[in-house]
N, C-alpha and C positions, 0 to 999 in steps of 0.2 A: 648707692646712686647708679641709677643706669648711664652707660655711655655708648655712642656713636662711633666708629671706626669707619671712616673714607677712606680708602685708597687709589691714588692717580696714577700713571704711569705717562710720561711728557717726554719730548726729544729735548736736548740740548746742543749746544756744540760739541759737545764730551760723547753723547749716547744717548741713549733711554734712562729715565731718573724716573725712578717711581719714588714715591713719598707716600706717608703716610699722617692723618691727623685725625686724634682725636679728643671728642669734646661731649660734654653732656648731653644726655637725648631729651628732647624735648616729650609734654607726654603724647603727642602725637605720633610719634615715632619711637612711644615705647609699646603699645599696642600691637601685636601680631594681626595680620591679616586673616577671616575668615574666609575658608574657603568653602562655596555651596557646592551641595552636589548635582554633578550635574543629571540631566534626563535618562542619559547612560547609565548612570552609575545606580539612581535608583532603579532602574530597570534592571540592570543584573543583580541588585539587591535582593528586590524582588522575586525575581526566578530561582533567584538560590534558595530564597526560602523557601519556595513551591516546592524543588526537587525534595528539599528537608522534611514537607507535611508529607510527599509521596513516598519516602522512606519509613516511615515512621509508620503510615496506615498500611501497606502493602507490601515494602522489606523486611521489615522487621517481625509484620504477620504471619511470614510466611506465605503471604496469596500470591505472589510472583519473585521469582529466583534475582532478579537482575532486570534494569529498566536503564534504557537511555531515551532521552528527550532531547530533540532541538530545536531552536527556535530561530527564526529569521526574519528581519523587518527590511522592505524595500529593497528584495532580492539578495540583502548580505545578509549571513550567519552572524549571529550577535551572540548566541548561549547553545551551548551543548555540554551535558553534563551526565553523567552513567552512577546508578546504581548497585550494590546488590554484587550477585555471584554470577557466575557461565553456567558453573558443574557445583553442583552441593555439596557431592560427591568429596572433593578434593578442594572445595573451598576458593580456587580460580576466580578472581573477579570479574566482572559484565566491563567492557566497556565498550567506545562506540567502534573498535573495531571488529569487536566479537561477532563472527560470522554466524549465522542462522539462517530459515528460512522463512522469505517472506510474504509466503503463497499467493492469497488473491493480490497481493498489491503488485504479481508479477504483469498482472491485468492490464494497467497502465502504461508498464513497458511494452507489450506486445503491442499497444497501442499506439502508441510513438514508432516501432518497427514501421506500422503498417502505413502509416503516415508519410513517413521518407519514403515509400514508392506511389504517393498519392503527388508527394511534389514532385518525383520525376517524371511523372506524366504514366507511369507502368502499370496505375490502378484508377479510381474512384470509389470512394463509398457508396456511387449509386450502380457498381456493377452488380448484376444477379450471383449469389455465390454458385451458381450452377455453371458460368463460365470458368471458373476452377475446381468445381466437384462434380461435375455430369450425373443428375438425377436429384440432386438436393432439392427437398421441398416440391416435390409436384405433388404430394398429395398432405390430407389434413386428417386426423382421426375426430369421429362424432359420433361414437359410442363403443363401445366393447369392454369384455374386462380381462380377456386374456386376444394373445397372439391370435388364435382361432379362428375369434369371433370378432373381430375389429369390422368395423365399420369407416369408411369411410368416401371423401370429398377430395374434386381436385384442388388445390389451391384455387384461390381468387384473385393471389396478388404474387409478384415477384417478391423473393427473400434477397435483398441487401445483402452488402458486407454495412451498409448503416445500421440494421437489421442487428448483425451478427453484433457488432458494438456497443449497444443499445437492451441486448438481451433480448428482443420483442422478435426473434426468426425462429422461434419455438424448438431452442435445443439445452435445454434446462439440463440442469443435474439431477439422475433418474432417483435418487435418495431425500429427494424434493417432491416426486412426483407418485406417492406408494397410491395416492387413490385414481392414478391417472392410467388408461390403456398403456402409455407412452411405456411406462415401465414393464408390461408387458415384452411389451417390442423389446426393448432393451434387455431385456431377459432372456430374449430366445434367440438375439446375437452373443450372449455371454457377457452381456456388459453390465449388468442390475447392479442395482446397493452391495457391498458388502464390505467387511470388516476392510478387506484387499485392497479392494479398487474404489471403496465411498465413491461410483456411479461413474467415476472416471475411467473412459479406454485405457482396458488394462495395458495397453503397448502405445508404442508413438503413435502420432493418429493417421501417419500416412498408411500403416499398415491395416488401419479401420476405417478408413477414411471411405472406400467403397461402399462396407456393408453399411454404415452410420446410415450414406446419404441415402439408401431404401427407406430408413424408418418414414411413417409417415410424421408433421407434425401434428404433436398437441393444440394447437391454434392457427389463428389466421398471420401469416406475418403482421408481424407491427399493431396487432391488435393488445399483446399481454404480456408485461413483464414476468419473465420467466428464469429466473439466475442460472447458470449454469457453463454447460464446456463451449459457450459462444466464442470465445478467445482462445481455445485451444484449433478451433476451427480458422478462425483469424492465422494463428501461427502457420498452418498447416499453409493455410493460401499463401503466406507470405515465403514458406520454401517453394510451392508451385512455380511461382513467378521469380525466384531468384537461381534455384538451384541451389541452394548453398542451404546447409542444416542450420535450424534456428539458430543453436547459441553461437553459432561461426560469425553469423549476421549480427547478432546484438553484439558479440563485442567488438568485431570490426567496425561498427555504425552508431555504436552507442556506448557500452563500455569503456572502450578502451579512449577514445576522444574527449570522454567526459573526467578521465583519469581515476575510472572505478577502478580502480587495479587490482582489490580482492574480489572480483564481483567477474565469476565466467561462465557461469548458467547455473545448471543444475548438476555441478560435481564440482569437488573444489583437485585440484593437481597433489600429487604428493610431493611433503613440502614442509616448509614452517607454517605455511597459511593451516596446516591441519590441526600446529597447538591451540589455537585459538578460537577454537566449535565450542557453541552450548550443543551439548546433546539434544537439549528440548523437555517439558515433563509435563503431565496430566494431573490434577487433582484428581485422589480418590474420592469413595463417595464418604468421605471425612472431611473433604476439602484438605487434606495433606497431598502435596505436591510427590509424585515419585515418577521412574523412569516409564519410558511407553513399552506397553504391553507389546509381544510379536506381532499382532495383529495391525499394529498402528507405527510400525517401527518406519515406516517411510513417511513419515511425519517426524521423524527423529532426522536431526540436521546428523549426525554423525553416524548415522544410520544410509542416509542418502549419500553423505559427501563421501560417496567411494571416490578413488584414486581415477579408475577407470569411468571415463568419460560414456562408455555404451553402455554401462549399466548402471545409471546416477539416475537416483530420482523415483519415486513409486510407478510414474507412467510413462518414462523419457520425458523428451521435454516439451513440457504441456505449456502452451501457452497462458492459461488460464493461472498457474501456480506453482510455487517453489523452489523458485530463483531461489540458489543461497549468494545472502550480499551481507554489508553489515552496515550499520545506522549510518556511517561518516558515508560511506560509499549511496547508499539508496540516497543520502540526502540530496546527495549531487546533482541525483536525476529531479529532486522535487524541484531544486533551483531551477535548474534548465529551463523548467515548466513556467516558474514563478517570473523569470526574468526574460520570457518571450521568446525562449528556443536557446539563449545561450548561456552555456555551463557557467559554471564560477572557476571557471579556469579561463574564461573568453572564448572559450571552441561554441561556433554556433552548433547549432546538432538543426531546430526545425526554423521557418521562416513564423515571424509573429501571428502572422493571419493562419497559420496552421497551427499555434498554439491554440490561439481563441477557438479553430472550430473542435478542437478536443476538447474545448473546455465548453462547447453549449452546447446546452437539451437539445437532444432531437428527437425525443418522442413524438409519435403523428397525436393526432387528434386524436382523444376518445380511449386513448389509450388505457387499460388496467393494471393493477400489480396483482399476479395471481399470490402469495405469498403475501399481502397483509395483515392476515389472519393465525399465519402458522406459527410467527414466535412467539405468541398469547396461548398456545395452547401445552396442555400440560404433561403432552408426549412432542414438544416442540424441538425444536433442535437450535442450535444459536446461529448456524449459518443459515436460515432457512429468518432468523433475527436480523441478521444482517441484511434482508435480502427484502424486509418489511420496512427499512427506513425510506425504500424511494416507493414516493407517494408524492403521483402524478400532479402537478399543480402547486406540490408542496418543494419535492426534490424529484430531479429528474435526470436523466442519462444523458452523458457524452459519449466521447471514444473513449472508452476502457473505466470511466469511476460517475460517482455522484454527482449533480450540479444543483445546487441550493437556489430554489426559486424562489419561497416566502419565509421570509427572514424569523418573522414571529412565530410563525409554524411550527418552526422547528429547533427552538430555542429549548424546549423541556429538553431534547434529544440531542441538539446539535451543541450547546452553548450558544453562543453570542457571534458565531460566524458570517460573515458578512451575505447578501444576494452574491451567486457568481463563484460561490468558493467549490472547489474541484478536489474529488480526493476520494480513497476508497482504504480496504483493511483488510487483515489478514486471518484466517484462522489460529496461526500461533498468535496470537496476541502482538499485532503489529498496524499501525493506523499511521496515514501521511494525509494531508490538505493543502492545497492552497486559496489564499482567499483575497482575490483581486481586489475587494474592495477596501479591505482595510492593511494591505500589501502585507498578511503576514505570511508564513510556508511554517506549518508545525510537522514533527513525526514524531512518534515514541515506540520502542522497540522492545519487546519482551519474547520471551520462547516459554509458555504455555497454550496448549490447546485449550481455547474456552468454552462456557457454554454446556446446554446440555447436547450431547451427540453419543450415538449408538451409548447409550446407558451410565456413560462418565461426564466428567464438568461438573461445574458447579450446579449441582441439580436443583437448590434452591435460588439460583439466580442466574437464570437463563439470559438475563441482558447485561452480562459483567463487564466486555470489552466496551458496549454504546454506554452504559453508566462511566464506565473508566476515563471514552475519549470524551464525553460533555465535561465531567471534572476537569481534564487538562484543558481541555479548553477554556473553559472557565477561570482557572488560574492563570494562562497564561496573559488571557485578556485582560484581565484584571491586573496581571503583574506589568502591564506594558501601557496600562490607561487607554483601554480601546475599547 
């Protein structure tokens, strides 16, 4: 027989007299309470298991070392969860503090940089970049095939820093450009493709900054999307105007407010923050993952993350790529974004309406994507892949990343992300979003270089990282009912 235990506890004259009685339960109160789950709960249910399929298809494969993923609804962090190893090596596990590099996604950062001197009134996106580089863009090339013979036009239009944001002020990465004069040019400053410099000025860019702005461009501004060191150019303007070297300014302005605390450009300090580097690794052409060749070794985070702050990095500190941060740290900044300029610590860092204008298209009319064609082709490269998803009308350019304009469009490629969502990725296998319309902020965080490039990557699946971010996306939407 079930029973019932009351107990009272009452004042008397005496004190407190607790008492006790008990008496049979009725069967209504022999019954336990069910309890439903809540919306939460299956949500994190949910994502747990996603993290479990992505373990199982791509840790366990071997196709990636180590993965972290997070998730956020309505500007809070709901899930974050790491996979997998750092170093294969020594078996080290991934997790979201594991420092690496998160190259183009530095893109975005530089982007917000440039932004705090838009609200102090110290710039405009509609400045010509020629009031910070004397001679940029006055002229346009329209035919040649070497240095020699170039042909050309004066421009027809001013080059923006909107321009520069946008990719459309015709300063592409020259390893994008082999059928183009452009690489010509860049060749006979010493700056062409190679194993070295992948089209990047081999030095900071103040130190190129002069001979750069001679080239002529490839195009008319604003007429063709062209990927490239537009935001290394941005960074460069943005020391002009302050004096102060890039990574001094992000972490004084950005970093440090945001409380990235492992997160100080392009070197990490010697330290404990150095036990906790992925190295970084390549599939061969076996698709077995191994360490990077000397040729690629500045794509290796522990390759870059010297001690010494002056010689971090394959090209100093390029704004376009490289940062080393780790998942929990870059998340910080995705918030910032997500939640209309203020961190998830409360530090405002941008004002709202300076969020929004980083987050819309601003391509002109008419505009083209020269690269829609090249990561279909079969000497293609997978940044040249990445640089084929903005298609004009479909997805288009902000300050520093993507902006989703036709929702259905781009569903084979995108998932299920909302009109409005903002976000861009990285050569080592690193992708962040946000997506105003259905308030989520995703990132996921890996250290291999993907893709086909200079003759490595996954040579049969030149779209591994865009196939990789539609699946998270896909899962996550799906794990969260959106």
């Amino acid at each position: 027989m079930s029973t019932v235990t009351t107990t009272v506890t009452s004042a008397s004259a005496e004190g407190m007299v607790t008492t006790q009685t008990t008496t049979e339960a009725t069967p209504q109160q022999q019954q336990l309470p069910v309890l439903q789950p809540t919306i939460a709960n299956i949500r994190q249910s949910n994502l747990a298991s996603m993290m479990k399929t992505l373990e199982e298809d791509y840790i366990v494969t071997k196709k990636l070392p180590g993965l972290s993923v997070h998730v956020a609804h309505k500007g809070k962090e709901i899930f974050k969860s790491s996979i997998g190893v750092r170093d294969l090596d020594s078996g080290k596990e991934w997790n979201e503090d594991t420092l690496h590099q998160v190259q183009s996604m530095t893109k975005a950062v530089t982007a917000a940089a440039f932004m705090l001197l838009v609200e102090e009134g110290k710039a405009s996106l509609d400045d010509p970049v020629s009031k910070y580089v004397p001679g940029f863009g006055k002229s346009v090339v329209t035919s040649g095939t070497s240095a020699e013979d170039l042909q050309t036009v004066p421009a027809t239009k001013v080059a923006t820093i909107k321009h520069l944001m946008t990719h459309t002020a015709g300063t592409p990465y020259c390893f994008l450009e082999t059928e183009n004069a452009l690489a010509a040019v860049t060749d006979k400053l010493g700056m062409a493709a190679s194993a070295e410099t992948l089209g990047i000025p081999a030095s900071n860019m103040p130190d190129v900054a002069s001979k750069l702005a001679e080239c002529p461009l490839p195009s008319q501004p604003g007429e063709e999307f062209r990927y490239g060191v537009a935001m290394d150019w941005v960074a460069h303007i943005v020391t002009v105007i302050t004096g102060q070297a890039f990574d001094t300014f992000l972490v004084e302005r950005i970093f440090k407010p945001l409380g990235m605390s492992s997160t100080n450009g392009w070197y990490i300090p010697a330290g404990p923050l150095m036990e906790n580097v992925s190295p970084g690794y390549v599939p061969d052409e076996n698709g077995v993952l191994r360490g990077f060749p000397e040729a690629l070794a500045g794509f290796s985070t522990s390759g870059a993350a010297v001690a010494q702050r002056e010689n971090a990095g394959i090209a100093g500190q390029t704004g376009g790529g490289g940062i080393i941060s780790s998942s929990n740290d870059y998340f910080k900044f995705a918030l910032m974004l997500a939640n209309k300029g203020v961190g998830p610590n409360g530090t405002r860092i941008l004002q709202p309406e300076t969020v929004k204008l980083m987050m819309t298209d601003h391509f002109e009319d008419g505009v083209v994507n020269s690269h829609v064609t090249f990561g279909d082709a079969d000497n293609g490269c997978a940044i040249a892949d990445a640089a084929s998803i903005v298609v004009p009308g479909q997805v288009g350019f902000g300050c520093g990343g993507y902006v989703v304009k036709d929702q259905d469009a781009v569903q084979s490629t995108f998932g299920p992300v909302g009109v409005g969502t903002y976000g861009w990725l990285g050569y080592s296998f690193t992708e962040f979003w946000v997506d105003p319309s259905k308030e989520l902020t995703v990132s996921f965080h890996s250290q291999v270089l993907w893709g086909q490039f200079l003759g490595m990557g996954y040579e049969q699946d030149g779209k591994y990282l865009s196939d990789f971010k539609r699946i998270v996306a896909e899962k996550v939407y799906g794990a969260m009912g959106l």
